[in-house]
C-alpha positions, 0 to 999 in steps of 0.5 A: 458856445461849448468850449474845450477844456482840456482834462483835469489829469493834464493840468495837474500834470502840468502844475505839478511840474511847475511846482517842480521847475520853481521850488525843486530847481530853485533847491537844486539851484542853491545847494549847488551854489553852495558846493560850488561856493566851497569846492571852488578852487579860487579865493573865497569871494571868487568862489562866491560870486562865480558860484552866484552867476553859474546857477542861473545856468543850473536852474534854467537847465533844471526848469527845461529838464523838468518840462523833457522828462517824461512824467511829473514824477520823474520830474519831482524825483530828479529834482529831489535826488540832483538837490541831494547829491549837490547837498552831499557835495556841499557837507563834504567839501565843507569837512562836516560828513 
């Protein structure tokens, strides 16, 4: 019996964006976090922890957006930019850009 496999292009495809749903969600998830810790108006453990709990949301949205978006590059790319601009933020709101 001769099985089907499905071409090697493929699941390059589809590990690369599992690469990028697990490493580049979770950097976007933590430099997130990390603005939100600092840019929320609330005492510092309130920011905190609010922070702590709305980044599972960031990073299940960035794992379903990395799976829609039409290629595995696009997907590496738009981690790597969301994951800047949050970093950004996060120098900014800490008053050290």
């Amino acid at each position: 019996m001769s099985k089907s496999r499905l071409p090697a292009r493929y699941r390059w495809a589809v590990a690369s964006r599992t690469a990028a749903a697990v490493l580049g969600g979770y950097a976007f998830a933590s430099a997130a976090a990390a603005a939100l810790a600092v840019g929320l108006p609330l005492a510092r453990i309130e920011a905190v922890f609010t922070a702590n709990l709305l980044i599972f949301l960031f990073y299940a949205a960035a794992i379903i957006w990395v799976f829609a978006t039409r290629s595995a590059g696009r997907a590496w790319v738009g981690m790597f930019v969301g994951t800047a601009v949050c970093y950004l933020a996060y120098l900014v709101l800490r008053g050290t850009a």
